[in-house]
PyMOL commands that place a pseudoatom at each C-alpha (Angstrom):
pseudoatom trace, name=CA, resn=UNK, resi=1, chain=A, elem=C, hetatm=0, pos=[-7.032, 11.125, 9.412]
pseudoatom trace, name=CA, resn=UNK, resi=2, chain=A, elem=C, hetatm=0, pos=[-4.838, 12.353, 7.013]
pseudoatom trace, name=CA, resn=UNK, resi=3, chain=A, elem=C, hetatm=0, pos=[-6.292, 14.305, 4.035]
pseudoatom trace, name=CA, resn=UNK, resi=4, chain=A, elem=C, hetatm=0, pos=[-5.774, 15.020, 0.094]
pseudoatom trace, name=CA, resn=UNK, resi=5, chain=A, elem=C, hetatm=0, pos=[-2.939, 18.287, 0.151]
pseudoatom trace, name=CA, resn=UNK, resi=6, chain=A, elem=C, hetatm=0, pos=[-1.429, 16.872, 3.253]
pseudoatom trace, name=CA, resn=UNK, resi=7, chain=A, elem=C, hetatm=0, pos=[2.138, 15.972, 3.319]
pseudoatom trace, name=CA, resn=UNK, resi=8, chain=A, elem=C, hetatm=0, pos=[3.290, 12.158, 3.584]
pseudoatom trace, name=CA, resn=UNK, resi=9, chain=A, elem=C, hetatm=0, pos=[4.309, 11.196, 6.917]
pseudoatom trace, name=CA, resn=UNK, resi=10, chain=A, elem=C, hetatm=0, pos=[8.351, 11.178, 7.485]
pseudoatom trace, name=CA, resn=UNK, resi=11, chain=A, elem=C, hetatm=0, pos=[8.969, 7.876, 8.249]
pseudoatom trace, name=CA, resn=UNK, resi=12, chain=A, elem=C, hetatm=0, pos=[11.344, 4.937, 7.295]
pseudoatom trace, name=CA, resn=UNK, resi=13, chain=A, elem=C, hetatm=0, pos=[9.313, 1.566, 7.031]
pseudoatom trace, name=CA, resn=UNK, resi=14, chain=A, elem=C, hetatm=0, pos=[11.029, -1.984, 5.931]
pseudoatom trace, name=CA, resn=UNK, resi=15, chain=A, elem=C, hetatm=0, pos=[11.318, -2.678, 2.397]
pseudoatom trace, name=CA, resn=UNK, resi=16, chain=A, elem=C, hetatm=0, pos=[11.079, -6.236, 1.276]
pseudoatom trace, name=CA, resn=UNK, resi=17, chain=A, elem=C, hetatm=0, pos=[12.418, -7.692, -2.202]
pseudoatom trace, name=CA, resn=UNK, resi=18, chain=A, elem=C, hetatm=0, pos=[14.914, -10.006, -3.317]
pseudoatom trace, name=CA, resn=UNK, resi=19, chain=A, elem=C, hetatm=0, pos=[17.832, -8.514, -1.727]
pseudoatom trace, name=CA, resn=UNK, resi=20, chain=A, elem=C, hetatm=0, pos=[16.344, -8.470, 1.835]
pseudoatom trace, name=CA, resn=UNK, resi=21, chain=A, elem=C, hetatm=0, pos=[15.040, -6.345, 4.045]
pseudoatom trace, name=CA, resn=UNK, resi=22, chain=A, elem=C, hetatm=0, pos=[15.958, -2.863, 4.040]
pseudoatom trace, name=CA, resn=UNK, resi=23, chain=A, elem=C, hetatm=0, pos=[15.247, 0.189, 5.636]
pseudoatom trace, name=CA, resn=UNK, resi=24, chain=A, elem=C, hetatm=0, pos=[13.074, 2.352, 3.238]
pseudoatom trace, name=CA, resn=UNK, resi=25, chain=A, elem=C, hetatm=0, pos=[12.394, 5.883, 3.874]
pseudoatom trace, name=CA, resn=UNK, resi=26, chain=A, elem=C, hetatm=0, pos=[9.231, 7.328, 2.472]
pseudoatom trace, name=CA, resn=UNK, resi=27, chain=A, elem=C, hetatm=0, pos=[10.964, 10.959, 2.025]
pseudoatom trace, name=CA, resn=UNK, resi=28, chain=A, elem=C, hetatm=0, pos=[13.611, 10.158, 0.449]
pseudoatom trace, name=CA, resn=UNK, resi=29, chain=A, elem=C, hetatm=0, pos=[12.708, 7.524, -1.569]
pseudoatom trace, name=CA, resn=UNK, resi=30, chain=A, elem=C, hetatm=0, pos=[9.369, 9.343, -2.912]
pseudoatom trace, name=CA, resn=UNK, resi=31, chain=A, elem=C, hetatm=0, pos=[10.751, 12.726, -3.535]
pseudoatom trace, name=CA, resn=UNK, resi=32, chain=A, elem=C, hetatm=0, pos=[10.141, 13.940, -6.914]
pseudoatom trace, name=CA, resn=UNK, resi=33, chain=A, elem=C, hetatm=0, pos=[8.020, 11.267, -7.904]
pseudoatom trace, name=CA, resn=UNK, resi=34, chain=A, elem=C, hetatm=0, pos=[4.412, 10.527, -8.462]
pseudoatom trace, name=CA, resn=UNK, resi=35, chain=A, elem=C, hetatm=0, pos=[3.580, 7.209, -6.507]
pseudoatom trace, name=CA, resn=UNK, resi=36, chain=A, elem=C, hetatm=0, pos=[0.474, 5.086, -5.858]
pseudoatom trace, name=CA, resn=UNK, resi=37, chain=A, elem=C, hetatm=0, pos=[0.002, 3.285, -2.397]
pseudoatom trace, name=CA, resn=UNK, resi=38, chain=A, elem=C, hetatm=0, pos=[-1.847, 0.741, -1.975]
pseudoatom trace, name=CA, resn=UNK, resi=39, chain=A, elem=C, hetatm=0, pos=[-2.852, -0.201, 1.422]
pseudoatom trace, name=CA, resn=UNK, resi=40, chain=A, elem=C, hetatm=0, pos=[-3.921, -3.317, 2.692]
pseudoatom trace, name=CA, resn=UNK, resi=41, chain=A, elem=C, hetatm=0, pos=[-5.230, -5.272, 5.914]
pseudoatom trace, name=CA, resn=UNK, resi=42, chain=A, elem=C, hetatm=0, pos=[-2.850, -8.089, 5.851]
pseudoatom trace, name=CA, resn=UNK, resi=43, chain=A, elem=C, hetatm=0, pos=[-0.776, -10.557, 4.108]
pseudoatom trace, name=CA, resn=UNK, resi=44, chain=A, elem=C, hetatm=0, pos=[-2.098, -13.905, 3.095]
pseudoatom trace, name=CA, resn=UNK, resi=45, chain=A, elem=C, hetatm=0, pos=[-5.562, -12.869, 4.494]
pseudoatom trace, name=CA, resn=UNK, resi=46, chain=A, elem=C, hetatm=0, pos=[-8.096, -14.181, 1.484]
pseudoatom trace, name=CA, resn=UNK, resi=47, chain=A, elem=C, hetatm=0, pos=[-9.096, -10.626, -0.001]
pseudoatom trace, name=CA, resn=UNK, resi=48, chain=A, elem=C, hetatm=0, pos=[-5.784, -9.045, -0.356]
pseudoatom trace, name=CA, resn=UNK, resi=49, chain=A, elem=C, hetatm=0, pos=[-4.244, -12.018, -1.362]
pseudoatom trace, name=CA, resn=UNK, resi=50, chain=A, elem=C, hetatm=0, pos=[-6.728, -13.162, -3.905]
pseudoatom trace, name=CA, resn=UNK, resi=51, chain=A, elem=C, hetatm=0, pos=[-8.703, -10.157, -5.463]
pseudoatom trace, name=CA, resn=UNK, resi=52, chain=A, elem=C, hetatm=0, pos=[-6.909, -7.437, -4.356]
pseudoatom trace, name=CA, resn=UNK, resi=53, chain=A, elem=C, hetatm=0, pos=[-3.224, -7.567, -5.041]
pseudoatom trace, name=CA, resn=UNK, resi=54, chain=A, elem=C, hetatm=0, pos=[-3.028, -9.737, -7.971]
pseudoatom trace, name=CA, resn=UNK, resi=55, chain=A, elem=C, hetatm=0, pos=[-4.584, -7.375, -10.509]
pseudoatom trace, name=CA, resn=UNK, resi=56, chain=A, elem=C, hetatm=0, pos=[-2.182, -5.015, -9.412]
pseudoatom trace, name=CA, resn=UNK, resi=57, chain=A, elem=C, hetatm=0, pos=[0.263, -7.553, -10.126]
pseudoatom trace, name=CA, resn=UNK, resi=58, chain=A, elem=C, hetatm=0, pos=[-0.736, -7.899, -13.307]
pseudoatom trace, name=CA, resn=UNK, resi=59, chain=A, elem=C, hetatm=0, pos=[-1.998, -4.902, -14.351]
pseudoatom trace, name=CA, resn=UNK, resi=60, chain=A, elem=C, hetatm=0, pos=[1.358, -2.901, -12.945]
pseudoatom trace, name=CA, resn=UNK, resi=61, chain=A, elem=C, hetatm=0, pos=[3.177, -1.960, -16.146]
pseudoatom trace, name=CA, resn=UNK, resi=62, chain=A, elem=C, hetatm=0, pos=[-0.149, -0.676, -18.041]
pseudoatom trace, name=CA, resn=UNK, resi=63, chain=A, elem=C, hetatm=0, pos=[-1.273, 1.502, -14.626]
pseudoatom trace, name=CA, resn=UNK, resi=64, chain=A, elem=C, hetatm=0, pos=[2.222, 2.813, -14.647]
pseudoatom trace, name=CA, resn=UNK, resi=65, chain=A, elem=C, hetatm=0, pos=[2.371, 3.827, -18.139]
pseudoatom trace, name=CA, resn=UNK, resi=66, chain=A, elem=C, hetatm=0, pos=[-1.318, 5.180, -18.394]
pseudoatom trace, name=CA, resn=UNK, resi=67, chain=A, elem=C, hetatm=0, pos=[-1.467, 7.380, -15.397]
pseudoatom trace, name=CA, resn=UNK, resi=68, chain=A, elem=C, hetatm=0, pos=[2.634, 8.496, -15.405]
pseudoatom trace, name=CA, resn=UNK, resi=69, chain=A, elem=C, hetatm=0, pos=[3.323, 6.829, -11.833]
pseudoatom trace, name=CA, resn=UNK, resi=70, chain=A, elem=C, hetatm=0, pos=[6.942, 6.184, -10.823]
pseudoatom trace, name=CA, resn=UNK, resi=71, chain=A, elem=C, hetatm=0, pos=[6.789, 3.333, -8.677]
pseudoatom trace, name=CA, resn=UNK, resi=72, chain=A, elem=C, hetatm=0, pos=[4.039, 1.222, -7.219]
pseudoatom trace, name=CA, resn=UNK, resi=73, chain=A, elem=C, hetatm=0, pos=[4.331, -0.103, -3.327]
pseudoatom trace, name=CA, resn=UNK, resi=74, chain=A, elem=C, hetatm=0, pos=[2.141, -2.329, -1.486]
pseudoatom trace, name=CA, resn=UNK, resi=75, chain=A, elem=C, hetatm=0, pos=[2.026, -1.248, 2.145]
pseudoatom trace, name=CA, resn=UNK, resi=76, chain=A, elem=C, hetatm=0, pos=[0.467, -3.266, 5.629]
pseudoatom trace, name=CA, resn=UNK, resi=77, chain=A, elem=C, hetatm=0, pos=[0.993, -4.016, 8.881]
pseudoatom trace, name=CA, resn=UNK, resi=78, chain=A, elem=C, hetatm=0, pos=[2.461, -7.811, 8.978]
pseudoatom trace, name=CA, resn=UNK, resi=79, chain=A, elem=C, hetatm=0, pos=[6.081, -7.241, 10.265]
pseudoatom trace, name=CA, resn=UNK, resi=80, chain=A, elem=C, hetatm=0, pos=[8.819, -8.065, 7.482]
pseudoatom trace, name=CA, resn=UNK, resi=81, chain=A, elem=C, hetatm=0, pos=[9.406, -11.501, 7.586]
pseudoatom trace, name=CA, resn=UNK, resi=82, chain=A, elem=C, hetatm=0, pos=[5.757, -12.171, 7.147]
pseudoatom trace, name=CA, resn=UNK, resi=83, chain=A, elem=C, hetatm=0, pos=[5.763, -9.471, 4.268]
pseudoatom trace, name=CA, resn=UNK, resi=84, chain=A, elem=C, hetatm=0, pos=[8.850, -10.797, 2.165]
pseudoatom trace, name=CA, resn=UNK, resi=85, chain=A, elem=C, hetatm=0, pos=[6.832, -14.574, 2.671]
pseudoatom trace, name=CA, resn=UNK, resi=86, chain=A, elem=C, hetatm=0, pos=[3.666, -13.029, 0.991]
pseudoatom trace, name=CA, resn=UNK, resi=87, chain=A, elem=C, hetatm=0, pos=[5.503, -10.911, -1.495]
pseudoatom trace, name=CA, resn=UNK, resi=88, chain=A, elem=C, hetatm=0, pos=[7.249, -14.305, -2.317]
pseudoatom trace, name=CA, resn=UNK, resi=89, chain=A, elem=C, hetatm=0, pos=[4.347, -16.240, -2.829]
pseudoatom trace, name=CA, resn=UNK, resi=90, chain=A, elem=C, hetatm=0, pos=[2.610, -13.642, -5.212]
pseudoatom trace, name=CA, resn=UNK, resi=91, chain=A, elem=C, hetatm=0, pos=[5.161, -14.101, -8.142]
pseudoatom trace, name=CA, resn=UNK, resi=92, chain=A, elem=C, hetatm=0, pos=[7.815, -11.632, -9.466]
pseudoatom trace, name=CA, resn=UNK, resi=93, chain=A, elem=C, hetatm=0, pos=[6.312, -8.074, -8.938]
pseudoatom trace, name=CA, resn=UNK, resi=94, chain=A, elem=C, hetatm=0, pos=[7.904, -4.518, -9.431]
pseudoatom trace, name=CA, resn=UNK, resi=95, chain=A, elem=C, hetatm=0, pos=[5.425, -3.648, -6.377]
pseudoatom trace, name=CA, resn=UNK, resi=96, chain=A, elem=C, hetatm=0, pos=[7.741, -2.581, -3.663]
pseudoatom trace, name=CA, resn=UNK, resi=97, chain=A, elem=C, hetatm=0, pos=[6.625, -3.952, -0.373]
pseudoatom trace, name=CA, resn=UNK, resi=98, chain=A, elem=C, hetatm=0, pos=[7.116, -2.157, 2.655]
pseudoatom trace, name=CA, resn=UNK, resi=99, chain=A, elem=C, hetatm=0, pos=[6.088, -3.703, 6.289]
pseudoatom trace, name=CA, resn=UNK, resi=100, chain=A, elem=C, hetatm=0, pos=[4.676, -0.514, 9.330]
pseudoatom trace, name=CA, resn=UNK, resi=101, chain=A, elem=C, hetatm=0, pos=[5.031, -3.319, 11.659]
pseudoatom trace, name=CA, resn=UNK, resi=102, chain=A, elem=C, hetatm=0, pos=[5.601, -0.674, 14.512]
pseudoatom trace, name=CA, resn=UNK, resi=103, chain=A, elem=C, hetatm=0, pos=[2.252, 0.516, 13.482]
pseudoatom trace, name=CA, resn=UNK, resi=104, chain=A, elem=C, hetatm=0, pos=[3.923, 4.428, 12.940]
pseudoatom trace, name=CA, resn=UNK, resi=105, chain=A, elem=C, hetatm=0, pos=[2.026, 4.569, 9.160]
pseudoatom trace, name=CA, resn=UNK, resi=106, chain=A, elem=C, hetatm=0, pos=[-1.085, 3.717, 10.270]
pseudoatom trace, name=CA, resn=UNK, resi=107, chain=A, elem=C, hetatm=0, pos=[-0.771, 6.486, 13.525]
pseudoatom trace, name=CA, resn=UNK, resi=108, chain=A, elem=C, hetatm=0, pos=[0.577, 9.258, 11.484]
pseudoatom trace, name=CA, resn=UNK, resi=109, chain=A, elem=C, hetatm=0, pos=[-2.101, 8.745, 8.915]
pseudoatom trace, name=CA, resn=UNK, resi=110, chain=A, elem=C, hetatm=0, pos=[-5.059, 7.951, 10.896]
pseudoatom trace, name=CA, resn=UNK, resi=111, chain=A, elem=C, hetatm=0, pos=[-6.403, 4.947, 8.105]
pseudoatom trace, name=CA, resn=UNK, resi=112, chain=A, elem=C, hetatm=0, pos=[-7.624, 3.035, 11.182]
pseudoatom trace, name=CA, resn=UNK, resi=113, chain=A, elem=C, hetatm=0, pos=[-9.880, 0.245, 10.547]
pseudoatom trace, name=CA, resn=UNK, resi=114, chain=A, elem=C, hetatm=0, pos=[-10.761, -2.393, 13.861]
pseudoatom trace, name=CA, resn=UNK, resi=115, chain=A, elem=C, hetatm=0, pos=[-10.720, -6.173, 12.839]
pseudoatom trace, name=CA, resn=UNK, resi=116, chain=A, elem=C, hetatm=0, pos=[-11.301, -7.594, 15.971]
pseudoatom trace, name=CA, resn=UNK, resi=117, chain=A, elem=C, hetatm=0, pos=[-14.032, -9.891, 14.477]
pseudoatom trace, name=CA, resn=UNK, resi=118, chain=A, elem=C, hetatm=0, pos=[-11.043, -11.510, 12.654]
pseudoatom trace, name=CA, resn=UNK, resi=119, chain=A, elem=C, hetatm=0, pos=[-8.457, -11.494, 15.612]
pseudoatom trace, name=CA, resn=UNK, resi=120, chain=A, elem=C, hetatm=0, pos=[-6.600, -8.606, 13.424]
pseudoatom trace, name=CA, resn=UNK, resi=121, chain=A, elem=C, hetatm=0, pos=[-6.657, -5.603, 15.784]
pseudoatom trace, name=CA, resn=UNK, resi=122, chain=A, elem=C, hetatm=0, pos=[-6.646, -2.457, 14.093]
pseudoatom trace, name=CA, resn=UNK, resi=123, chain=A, elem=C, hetatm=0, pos=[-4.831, -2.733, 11.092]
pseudoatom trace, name=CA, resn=UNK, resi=124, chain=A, elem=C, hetatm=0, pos=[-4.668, -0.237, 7.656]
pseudoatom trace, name=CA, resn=UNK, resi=125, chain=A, elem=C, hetatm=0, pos=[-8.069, 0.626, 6.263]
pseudoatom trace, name=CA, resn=UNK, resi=126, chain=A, elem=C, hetatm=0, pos=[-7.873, -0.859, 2.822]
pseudoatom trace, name=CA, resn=UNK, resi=127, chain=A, elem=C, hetatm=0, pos=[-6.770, 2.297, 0.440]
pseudoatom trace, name=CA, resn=UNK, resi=128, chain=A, elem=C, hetatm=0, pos=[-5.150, 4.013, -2.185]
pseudoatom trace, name=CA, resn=UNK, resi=129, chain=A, elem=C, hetatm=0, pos=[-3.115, 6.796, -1.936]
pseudoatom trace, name=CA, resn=UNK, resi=130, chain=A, elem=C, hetatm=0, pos=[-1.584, 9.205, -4.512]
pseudoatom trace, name=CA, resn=UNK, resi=131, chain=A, elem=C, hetatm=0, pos=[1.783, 10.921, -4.050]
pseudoatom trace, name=CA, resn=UNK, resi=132, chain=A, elem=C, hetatm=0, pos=[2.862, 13.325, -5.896]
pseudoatom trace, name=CA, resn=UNK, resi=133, chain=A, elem=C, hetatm=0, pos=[6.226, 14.530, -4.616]
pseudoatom trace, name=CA, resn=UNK, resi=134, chain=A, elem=C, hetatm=0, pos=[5.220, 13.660, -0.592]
pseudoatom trace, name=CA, resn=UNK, resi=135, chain=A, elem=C, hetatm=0, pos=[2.227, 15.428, -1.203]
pseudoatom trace, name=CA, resn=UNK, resi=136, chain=A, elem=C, hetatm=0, pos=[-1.164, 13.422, -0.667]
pseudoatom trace, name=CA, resn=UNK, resi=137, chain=A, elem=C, hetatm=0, pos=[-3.231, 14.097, -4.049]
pseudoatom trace, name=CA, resn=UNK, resi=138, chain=A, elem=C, hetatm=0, pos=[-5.620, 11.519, -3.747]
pseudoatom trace, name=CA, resn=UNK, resi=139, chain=A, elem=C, hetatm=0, pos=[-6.995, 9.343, -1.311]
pseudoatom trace, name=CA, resn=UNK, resi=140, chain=A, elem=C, hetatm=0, pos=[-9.731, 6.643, -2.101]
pseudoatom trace, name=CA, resn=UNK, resi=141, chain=A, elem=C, hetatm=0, pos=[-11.153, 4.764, 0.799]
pseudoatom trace, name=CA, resn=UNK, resi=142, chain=A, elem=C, hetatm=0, pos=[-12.830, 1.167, 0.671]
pseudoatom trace, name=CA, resn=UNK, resi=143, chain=A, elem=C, hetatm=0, pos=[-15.862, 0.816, 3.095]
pseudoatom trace, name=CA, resn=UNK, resi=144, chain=A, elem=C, hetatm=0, pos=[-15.691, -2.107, 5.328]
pseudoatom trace, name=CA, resn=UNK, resi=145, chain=A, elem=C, hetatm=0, pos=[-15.976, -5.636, 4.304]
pseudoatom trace, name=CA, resn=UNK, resi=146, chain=A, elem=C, hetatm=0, pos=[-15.550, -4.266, 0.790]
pseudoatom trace, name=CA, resn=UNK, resi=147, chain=A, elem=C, hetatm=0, pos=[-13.350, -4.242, -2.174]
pseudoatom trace, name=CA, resn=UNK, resi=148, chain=A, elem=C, hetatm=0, pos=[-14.249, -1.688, -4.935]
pseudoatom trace, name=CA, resn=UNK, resi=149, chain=A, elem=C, hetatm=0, pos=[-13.149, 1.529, -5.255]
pseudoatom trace, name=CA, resn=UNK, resi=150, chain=A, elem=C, hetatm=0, pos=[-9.719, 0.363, -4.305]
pseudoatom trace, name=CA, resn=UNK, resi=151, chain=A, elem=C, hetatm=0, pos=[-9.951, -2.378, -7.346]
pseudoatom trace, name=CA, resn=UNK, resi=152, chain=A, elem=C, hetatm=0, pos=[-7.533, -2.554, -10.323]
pseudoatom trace, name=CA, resn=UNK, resi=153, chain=A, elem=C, hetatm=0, pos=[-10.097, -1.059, -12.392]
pseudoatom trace, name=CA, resn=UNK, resi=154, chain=A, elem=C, hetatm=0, pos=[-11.648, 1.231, -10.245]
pseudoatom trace, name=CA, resn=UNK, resi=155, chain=A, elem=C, hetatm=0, pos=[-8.213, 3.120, -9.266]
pseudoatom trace, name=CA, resn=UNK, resi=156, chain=A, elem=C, hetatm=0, pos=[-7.126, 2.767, -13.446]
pseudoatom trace, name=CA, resn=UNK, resi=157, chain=A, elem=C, hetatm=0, pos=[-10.440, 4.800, -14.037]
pseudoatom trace, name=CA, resn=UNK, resi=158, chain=A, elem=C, hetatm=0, pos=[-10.314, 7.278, -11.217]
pseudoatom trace, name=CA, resn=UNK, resi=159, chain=A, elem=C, hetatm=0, pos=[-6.881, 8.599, -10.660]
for i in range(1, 159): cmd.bond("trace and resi %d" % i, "trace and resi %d" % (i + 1))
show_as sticks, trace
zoom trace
């Protein structure tokens, strides 16, 4: 599993917004700039889309200012068309959206978490991550079946 001080994985994922979907590469977009990932299990599924993301949602411009962040992104497995649905049905969001529906995010980083019990497969551990110019600064793990120290008001108190 990947580790605070270790590099973000190289990789382009697909970017969802209003304009379509777009390749988005993590390197180049992220260089320079101190971003907060938030990763999820899956679109639409009754944590993420109820407790977890919409804080976020709401909260974005304040976590932004407070803790200097450039950008905000939301990242999880569902391929893109899924994604942009869910992204869609949240509201108007700066939170960029990007689908690993090839799976390469959550193999280069290791945040494995099995939801067979839920007919999910393995899918992203829910988590946080802190980037600070590709580098991994912070990493903040939920334990299963939970949502807490990957909260709104958890991360706004501990990054």
């Amino acid at each position: 599993m990947i580790k605070e001080g270790d590099q973000l994985p190289n990789l382009t994922l697909r970017s969802v917004a209003d304009d379509g979907i777009q390749n988005f590469s993590l390197h180049e977009n992220f260089q320079q700039k101190k971003i907060l990932i938030i990763c999820v299990p899956g679109a639409f599924t009754s944590t993420c889309h109820n407790q977890h993301l919409p804080p976020f949602i709401k909260g974005l411009d304040q976590l932004i200012n407070v803790k200097n962040l450039n950008q905000i992104c939301c990242i999880t497995n569902n391929d893109p068309f899924v994604l942009d649905h869910w992204r869609s049905s949240l509201g108007a969001t700066k939170i960029t959206f990007l689908s690993d529906g090839n799976f390469e995010f959550l193999q280069k980083t290791q945040l494995i978490r099995n939801h067979e019990k839920s007919f999910m497969g393995n899918r992203l551990v829910r988590s946080v991550l802190l980037i600070d110019n590709l580098i991994i600064t912070k990493i903040i793990l939920d334990d299963p079946g939970k949502l807490d120290k990957t909260s709104f008001e958890s991360v706004l108190n501990t990054i």
